[in-house]
N, CA and C of each residue as an Amber inpcrd file, in Angstrom:
protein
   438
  11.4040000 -89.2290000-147.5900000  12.3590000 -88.2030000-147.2610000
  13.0390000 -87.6670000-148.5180000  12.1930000 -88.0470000-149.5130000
  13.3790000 -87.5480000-150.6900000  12.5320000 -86.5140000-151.1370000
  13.9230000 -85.3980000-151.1950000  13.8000000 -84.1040000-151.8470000
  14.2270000 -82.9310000-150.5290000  14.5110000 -83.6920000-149.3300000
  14.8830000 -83.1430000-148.0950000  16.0100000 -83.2830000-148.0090000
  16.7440000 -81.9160000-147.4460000  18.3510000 -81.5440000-147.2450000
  18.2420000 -82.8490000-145.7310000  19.5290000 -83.2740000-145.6510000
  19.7440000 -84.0980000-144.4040000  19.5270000 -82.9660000-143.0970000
  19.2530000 -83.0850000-141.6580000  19.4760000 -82.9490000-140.6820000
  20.5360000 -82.8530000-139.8200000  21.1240000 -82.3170000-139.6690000
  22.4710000 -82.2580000-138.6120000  21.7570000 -82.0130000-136.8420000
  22.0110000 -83.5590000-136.6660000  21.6000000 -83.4180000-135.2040000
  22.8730000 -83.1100000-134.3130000  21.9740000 -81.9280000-133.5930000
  22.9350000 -81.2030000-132.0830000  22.7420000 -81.8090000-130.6290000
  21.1370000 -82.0670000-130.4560000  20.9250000 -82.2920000-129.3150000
  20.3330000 -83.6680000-128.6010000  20.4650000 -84.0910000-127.7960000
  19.6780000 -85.6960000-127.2380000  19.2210000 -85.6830000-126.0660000
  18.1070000 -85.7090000-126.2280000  17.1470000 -86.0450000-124.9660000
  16.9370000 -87.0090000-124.3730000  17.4340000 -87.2980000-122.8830000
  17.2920000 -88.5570000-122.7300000  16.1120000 -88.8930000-122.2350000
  16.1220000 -90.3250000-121.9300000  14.6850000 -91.2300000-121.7530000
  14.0940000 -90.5120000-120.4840000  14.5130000 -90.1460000-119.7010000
  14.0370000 -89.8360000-118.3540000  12.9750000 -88.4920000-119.0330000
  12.7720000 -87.8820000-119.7330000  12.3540000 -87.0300000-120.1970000
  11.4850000 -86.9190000-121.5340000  11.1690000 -87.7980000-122.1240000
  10.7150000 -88.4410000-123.2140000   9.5790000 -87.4990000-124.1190000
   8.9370000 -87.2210000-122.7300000   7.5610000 -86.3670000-123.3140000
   8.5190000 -85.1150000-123.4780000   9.3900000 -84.6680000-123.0500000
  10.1300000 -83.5620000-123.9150000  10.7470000 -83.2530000-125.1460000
  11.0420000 -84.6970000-125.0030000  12.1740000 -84.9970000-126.2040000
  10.7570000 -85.1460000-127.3230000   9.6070000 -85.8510000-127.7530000
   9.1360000 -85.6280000-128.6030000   8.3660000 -84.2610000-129.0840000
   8.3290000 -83.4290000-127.5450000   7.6470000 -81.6520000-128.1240000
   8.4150000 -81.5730000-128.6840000  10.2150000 -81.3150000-128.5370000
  11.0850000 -80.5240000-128.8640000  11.6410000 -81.6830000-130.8310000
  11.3110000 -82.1560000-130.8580000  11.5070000 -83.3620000-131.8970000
  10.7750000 -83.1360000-132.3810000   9.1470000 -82.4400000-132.4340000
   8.4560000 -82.1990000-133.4170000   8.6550000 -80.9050000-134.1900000
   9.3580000 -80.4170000-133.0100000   9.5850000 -78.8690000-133.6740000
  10.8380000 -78.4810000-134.4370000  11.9810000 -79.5790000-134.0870000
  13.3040000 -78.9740000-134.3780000  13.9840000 -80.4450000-134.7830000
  14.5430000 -80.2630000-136.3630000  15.1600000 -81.3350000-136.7770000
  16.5480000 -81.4460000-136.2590000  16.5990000 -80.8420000-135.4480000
  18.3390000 -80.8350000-134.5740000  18.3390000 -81.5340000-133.2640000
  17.0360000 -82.4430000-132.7540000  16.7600000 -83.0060000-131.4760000
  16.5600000 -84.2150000-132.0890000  17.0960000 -84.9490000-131.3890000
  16.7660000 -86.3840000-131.1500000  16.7190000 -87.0710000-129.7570000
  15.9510000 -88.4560000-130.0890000  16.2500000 -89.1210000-128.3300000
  16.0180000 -90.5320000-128.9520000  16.1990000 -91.1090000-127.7900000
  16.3990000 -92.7430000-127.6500000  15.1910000 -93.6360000-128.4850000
  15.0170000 -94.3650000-129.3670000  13.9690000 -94.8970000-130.1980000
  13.4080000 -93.6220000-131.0820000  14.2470000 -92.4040000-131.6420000
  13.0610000 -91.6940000-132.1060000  13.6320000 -92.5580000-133.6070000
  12.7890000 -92.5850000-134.7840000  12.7760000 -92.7990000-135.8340000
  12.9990000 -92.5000000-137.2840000  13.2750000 -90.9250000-136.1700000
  13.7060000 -89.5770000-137.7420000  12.4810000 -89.4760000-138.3250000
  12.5140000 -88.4040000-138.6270000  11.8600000 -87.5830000-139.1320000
  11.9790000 -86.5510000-140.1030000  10.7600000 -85.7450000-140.7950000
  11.2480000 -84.6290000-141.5050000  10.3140000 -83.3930000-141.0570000
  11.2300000 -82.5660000-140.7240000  11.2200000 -81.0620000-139.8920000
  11.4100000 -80.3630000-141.0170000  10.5940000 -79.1150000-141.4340000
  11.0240000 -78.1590000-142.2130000  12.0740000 -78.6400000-143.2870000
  11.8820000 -79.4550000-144.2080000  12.3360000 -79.6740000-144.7870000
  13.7710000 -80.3900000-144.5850000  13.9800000 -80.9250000-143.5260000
  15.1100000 -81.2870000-143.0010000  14.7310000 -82.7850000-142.5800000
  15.6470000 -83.8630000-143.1770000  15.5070000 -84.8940000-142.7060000
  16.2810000 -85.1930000-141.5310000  15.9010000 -85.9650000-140.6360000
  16.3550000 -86.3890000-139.1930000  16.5050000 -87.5640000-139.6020000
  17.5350000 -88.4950000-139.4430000  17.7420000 -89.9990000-139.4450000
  17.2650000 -90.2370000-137.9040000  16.9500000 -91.5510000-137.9600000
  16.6870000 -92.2720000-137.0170000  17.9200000 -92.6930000-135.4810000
  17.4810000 -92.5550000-134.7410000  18.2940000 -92.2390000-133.5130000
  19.1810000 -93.8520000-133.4190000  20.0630000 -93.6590000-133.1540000
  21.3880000 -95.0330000-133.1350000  20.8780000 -95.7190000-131.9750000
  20.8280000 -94.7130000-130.9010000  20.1730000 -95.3220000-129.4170000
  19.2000000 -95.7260000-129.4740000  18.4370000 -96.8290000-129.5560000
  17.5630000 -97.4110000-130.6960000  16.3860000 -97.9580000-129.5390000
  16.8610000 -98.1300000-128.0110000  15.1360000 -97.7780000-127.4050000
  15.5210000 -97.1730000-126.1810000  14.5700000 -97.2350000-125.4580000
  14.7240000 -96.0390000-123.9510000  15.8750000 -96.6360000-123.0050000
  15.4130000 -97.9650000-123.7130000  16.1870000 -98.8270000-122.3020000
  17.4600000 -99.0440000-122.6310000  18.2880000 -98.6110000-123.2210000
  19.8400000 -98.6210000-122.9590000  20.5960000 -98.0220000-122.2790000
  21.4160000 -98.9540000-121.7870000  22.0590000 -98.5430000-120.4570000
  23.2300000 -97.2530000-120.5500000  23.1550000 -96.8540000-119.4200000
  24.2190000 -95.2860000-119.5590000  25.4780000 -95.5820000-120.2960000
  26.0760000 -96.5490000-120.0760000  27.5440000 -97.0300000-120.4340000
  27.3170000 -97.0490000-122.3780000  26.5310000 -97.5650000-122.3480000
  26.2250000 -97.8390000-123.8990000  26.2500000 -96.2890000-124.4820000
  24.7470000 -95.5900000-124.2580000  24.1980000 -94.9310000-125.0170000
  24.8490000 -93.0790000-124.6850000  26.0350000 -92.7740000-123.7940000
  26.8050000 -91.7660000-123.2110000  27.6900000 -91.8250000-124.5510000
  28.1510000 -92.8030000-124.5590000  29.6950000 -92.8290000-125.5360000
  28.9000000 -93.0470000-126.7310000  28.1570000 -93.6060000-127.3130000
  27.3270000 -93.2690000-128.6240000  27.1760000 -91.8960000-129.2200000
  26.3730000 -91.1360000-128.2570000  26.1410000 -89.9250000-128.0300000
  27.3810000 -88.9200000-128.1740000  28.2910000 -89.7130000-127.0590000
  29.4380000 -88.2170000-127.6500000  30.1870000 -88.1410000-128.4540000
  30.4310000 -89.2400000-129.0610000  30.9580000 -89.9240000-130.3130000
  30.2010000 -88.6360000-131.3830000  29.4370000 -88.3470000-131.4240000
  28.8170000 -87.9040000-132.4430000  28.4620000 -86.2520000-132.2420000
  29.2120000 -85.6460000-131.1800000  28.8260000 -84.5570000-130.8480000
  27.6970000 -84.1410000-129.9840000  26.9840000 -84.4680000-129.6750000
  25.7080000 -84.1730000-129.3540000  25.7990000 -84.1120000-127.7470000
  24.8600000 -82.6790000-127.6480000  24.7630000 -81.7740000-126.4980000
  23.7570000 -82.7690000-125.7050000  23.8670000 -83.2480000-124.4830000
  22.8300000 -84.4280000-123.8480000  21.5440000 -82.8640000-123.0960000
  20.8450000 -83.7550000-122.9440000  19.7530000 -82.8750000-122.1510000
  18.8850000 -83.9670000-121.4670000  19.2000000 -83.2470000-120.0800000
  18.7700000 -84.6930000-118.9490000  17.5440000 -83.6870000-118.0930000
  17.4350000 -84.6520000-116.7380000  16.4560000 -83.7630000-115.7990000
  17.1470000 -84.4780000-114.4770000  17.8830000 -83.7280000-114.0270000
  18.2910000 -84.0900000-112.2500000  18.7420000 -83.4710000-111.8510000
  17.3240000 -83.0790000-110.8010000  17.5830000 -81.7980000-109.7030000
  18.8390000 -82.1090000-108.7980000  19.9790000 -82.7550000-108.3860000
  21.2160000 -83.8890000-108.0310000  22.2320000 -83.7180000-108.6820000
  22.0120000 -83.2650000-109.6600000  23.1730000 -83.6550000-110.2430000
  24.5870000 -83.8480000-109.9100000  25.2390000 -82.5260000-109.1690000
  25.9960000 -82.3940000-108.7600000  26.6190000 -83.4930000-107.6060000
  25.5530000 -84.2400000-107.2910000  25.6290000 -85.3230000-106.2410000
  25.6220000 -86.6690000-106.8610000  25.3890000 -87.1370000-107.7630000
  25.5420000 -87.9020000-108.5770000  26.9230000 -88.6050000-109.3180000
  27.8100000 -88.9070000-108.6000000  29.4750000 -88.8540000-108.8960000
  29.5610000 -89.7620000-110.0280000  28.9290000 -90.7880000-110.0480000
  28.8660000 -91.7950000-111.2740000  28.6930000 -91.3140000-112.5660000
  27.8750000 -90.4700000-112.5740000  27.2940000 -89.5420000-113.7340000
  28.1560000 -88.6910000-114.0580000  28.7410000 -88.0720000-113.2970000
  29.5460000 -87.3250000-113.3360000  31.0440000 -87.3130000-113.5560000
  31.0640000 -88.9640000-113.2270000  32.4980000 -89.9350000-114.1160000
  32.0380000 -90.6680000-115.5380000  31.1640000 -90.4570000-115.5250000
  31.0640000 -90.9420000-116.9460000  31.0580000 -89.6460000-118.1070000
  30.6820000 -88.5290000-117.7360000  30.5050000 -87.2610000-118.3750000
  32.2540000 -87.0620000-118.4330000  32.8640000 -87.2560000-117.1920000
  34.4900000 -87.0180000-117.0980000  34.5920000 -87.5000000-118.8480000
  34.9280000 -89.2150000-118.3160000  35.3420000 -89.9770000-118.9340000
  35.2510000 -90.2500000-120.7640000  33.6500000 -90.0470000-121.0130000
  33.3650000 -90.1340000-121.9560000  33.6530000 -88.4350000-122.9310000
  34.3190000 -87.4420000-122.1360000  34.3470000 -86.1280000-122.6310000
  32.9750000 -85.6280000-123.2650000  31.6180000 -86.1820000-122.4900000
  30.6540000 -85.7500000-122.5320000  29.7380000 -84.2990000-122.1800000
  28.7340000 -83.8070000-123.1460000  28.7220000 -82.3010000-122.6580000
  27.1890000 -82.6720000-122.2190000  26.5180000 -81.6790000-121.4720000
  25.4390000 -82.1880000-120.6170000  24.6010000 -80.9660000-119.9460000
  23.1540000 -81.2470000-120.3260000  22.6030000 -80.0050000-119.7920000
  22.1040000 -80.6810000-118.7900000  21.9560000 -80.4090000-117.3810000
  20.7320000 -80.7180000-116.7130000  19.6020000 -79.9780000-116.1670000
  18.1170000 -80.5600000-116.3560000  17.2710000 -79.6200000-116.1550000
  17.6450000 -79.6590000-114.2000000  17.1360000 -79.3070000-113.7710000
  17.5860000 -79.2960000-112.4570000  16.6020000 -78.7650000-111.4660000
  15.7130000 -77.6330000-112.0040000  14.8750000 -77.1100000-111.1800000
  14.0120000 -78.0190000-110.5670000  13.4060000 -78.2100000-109.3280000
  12.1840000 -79.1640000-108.5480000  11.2210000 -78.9900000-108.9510000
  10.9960000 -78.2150000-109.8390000   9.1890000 -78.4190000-110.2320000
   9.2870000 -78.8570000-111.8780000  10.7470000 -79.1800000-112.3260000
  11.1260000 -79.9030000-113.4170000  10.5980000 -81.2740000-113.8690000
   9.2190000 -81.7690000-113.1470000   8.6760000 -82.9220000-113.2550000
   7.8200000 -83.2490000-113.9930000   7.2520000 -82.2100000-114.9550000
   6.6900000 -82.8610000-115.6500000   7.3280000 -81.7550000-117.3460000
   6.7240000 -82.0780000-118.3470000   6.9690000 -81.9500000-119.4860000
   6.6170000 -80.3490000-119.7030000   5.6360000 -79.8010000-118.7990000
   5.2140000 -78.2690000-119.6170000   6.4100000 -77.0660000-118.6930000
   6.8510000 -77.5640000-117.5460000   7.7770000 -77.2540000-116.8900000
   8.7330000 -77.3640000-117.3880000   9.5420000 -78.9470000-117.5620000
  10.7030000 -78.6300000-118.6890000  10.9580000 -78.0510000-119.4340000
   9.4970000 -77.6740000-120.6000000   9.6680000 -77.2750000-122.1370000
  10.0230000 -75.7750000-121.4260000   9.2780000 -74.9970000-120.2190000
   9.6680000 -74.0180000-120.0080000  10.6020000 -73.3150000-119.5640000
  11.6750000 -74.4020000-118.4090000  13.0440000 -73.7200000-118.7460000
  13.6010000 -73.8570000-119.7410000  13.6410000 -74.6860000-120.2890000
  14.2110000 -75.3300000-121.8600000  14.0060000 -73.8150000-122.8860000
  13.2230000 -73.4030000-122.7130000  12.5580000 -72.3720000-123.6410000
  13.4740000 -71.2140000-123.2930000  13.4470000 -70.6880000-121.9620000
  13.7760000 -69.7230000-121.7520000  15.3630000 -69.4740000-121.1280000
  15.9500000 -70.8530000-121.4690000  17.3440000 -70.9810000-121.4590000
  17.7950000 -71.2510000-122.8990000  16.9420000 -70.9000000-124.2290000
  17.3230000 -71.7800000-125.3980000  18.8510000 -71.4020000-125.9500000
  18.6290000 -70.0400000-126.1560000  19.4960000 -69.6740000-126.3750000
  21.3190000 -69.7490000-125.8530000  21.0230000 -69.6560000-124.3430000
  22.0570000 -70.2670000-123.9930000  22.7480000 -71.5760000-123.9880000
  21.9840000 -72.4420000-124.0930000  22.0240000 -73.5110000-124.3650000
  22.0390000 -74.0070000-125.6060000  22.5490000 -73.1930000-126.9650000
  23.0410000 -73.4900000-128.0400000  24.4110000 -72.9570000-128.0600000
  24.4350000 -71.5510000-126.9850000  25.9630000 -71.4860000-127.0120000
  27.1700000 -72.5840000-126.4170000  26.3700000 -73.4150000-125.7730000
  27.4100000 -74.6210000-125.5270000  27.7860000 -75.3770000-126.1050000
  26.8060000 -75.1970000-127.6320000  27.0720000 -76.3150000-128.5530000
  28.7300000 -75.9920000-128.7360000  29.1580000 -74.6560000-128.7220000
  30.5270000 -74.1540000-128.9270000  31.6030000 -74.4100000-128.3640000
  31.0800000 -75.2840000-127.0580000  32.3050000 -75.2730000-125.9980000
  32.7850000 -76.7710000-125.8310000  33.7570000 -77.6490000-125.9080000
  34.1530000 -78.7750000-125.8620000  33.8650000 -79.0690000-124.4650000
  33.7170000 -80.7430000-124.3630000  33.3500000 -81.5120000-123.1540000
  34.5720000 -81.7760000-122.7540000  34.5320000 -82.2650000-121.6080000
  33.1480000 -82.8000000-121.1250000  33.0590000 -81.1100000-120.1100000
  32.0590000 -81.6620000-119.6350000  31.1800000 -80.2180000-118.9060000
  29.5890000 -80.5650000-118.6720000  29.1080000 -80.1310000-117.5810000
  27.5810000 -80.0560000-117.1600000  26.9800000 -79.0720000-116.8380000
  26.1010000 -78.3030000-117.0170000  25.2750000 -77.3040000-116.8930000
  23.7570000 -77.4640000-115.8020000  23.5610000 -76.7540000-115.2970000
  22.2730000 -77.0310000-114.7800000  21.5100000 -75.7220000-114.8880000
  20.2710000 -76.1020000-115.6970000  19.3730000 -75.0280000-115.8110000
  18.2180000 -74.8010000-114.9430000  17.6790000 -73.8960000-114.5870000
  16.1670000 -73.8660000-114.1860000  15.7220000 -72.4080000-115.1790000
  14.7760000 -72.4410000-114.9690000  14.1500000 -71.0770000-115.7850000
  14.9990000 -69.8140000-115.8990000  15.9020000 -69.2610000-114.3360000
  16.2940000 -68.7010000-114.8620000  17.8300000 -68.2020000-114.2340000
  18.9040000 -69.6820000-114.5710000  19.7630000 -69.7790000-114.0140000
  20.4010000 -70.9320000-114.9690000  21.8730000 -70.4830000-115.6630000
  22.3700000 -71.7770000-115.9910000  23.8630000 -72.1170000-115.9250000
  24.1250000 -72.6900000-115.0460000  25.2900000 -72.6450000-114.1320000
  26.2310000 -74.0090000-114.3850000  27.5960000 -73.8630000-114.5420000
  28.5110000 -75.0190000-114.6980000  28.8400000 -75.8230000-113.2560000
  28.5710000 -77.1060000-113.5860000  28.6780000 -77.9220000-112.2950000
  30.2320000 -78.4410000-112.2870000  30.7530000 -78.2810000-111.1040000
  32.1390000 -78.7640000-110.5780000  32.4820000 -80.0060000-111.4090000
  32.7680000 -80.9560000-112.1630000  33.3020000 -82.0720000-112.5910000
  34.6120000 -83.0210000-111.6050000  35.0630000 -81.8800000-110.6610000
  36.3870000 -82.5640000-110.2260000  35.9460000 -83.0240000-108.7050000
């Protein structure tokens, strides 16, 4: 990695989504996820992810994560039904995309709302947590928290 400007990571992909998190990790030194190892992107070094394998538990790897800024990017079509999740996002002043759409099941689907929400979904990097979003291709909407 030497001779590479550091990486400033924005975003974290979680485990439920993995095969996303490494498309979007090969392409962009601003993604990380759970066990990735860092990398170098365009000249940009990525350190190695703190959340250090898939299997750490929400309690752990939420407050890691927001500790450090970083925009989460999940997949649950639920979300909104999910109250636990949704106290820990409270709690931890966590910010949170969820993919959400039903045909969000596999990886070429994700990458494609992901794609065609990108943009919006960097403007949140702007907005303080906690807060949840749910995207589908072509809808990206703030979920109730209270």
């Amino acid at each position: 990695m030497t001779g590479n400007r550091p990486a400033t990571v924005r975003f974290y992909i979680v485990a439920d989504i993995l095969g996303l998190a490494l498309v979007l990790a090969a392409l962009r030194s601003d993604v990380t996820y759970p066990g990735d190892p860092g990398d170098v992107i365009q000249r940009r070094a990525r350190p190695a992810c703190p959340v250090v394998t898939p299997a750490t538990p929400d309690p752990e790897w939420i407050p890691a994560v927001t500790r450090r800024g970083w925009l989460i990017v999940t997949r649950d079509h639920h979300i909104q039904d999910h109250r636990a999740e949704i106290g820990a996002v409270r709690t931890y002043g966590a910010r949170m995309v969820a993919l959400s759409a039903a045909e969000a099941r596999g990886t070429f689907p994700q990458l494609e709302i992901v794609m065609c929400q990108w943009r919006a979904i960097e403007r949140l990097l702007d907005l303080d947590g906690p807060f949840i979003y749910t995207a589908t291709r072509t809808r990206l909407e703030p979920v109730q928290l209270s």
